[in-house]
C-alpha positions as CSV (number, residue, x, y, z in Angstrom):
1,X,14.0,-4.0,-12.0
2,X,15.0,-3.0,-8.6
3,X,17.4,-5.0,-6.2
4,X,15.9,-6.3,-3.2
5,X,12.1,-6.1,-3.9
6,X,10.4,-9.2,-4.7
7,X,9.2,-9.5,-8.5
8,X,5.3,-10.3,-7.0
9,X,4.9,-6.7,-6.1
10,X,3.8,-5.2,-9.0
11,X,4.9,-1.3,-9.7
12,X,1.2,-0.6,-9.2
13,X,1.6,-2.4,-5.6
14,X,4.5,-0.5,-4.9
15,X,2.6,3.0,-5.9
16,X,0.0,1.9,-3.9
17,X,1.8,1.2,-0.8
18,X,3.9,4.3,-1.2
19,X,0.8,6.6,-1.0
20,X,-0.7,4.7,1.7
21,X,-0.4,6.6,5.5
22,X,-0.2,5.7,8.5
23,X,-3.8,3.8,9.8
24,X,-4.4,3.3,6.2
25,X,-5.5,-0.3,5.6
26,X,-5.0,-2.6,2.6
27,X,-6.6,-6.1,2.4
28,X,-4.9,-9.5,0.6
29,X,-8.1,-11.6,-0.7
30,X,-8.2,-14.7,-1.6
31,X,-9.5,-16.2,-4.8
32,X,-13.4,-16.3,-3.2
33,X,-13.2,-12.9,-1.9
34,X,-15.5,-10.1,-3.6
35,X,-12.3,-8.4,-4.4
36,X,-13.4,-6.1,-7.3
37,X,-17.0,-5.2,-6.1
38,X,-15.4,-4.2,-2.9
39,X,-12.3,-2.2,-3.4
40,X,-11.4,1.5,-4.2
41,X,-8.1,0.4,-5.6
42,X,-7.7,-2.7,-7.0
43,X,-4.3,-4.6,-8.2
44,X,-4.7,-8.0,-9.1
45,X,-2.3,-10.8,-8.5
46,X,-4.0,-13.8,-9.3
47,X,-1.2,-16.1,-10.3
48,X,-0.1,-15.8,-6.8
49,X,-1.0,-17.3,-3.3
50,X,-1.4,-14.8,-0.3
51,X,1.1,-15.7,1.9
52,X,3.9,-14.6,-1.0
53,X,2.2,-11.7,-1.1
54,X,1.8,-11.5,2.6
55,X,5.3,-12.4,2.9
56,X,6.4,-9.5,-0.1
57,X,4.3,-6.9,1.3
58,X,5.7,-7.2,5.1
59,X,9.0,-7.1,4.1
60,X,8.4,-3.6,2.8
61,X,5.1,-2.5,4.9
62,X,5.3,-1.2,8.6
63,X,2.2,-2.4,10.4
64,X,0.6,0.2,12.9
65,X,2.1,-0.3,16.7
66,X,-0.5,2.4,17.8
67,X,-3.0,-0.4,17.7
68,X,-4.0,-3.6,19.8
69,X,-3.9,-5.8,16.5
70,X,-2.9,-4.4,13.1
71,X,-3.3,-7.6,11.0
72,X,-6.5,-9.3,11.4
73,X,-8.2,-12.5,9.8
74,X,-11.8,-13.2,8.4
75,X,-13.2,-15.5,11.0
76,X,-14.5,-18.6,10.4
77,X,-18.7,-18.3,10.0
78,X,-20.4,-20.2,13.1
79,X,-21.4,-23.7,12.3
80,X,-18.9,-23.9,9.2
81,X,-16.5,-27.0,9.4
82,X,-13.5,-25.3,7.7
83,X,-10.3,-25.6,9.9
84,X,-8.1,-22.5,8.3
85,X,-5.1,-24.1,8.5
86,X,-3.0,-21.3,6.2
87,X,-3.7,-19.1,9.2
88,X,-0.7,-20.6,11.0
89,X,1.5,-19.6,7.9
90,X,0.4,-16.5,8.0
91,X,1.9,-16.1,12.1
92,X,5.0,-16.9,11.4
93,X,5.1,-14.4,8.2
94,X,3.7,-12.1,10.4
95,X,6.5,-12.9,13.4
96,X,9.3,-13.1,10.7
97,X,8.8,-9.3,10.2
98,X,6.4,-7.8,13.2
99,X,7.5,-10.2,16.2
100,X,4.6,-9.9,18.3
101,X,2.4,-8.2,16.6
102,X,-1.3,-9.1,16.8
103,X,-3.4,-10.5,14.8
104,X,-7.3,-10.7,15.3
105,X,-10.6,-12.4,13.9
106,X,-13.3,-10.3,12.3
107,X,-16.8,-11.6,11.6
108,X,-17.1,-12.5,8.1
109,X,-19.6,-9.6,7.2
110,X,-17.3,-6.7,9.5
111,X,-14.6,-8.2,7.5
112,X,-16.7,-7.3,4.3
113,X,-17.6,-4.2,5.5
114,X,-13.9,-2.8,7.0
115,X,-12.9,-4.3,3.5
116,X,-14.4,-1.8,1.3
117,X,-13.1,1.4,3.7
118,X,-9.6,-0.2,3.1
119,X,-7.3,1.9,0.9
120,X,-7.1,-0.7,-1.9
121,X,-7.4,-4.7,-2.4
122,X,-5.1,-7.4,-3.8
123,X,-7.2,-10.0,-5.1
124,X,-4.5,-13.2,-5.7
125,X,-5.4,-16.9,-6.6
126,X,-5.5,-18.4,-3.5
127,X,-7.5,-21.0,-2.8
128,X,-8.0,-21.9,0.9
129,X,-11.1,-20.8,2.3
130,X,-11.1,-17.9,5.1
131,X,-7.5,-17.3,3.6
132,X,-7.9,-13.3,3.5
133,X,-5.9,-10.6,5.4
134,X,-6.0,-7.3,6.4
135,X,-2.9,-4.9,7.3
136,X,-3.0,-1.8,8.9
137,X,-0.4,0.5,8.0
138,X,2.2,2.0,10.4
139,X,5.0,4.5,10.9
140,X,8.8,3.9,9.5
């Protein structure tokens, strides 16, 4: 155990955003996303919702200032009724530790697509619809 690291991060998580660099990018799925089909590295974290994990991972991850938006959602798919409501959660996590930073929408199959260049994928349990995240990593 460590003192001031929160127990979701698993020691693979923490190896994983060790090695990543700057630009690297690491996506948080949700429970629907194609997780293990799509990822280089994959850690799982199912018993968990994303934004703990959003919340864990920020506390320790630097997101990229060199960029107009380093944290962007999976936008909703044109003509679908869901109202992603999680996505207001995730802005204040996102506030709490990168004030102003950015965050932008990515059609659904761009999102698939920047999704498998990322560096690795944390597939967790959550289950609200358009609930995934990327992070683009920045400089200490």
């Amino acid at each position: 155990m460590l003192k001031g690291i929160s127990s979701v991060l698993s020691p693979e998580l923490l190896k994983i955003l060790m090695e990543m660099g700057h630009g690297d990018e690491i996506v948080i799925g949700d429970g629907n996303f194609p997780a293990a089909s799509s990822a280089k590295r994959l850690v799982r974290l199912d018993g968990h919702g994303v934004p703990v994990v959003l919340e864990a991972i920020l506390r320790l991850f630097p997101l990229d200032t060199y960029v107009p938006a380093p944290v962007a959602l999976m936008k909703v798919t044109p003509g679908d009724p869901v109202i992603p409501i999680i996505w207001e959660e995730y802005r204040s996590i996102v506030k709490d530790h990168a004030g102003d930073a950015q965050i932008e929408e990515v059609e659904r199959f761009a999102f698939y697509d920047r999704a498998r260049g990322a560096y690795a994928i944390v597939a967790t349990g959550e289950s609200a619809l358009y609930a995934n995240v990327i992070l683009k990593k920045g400089v200490v």
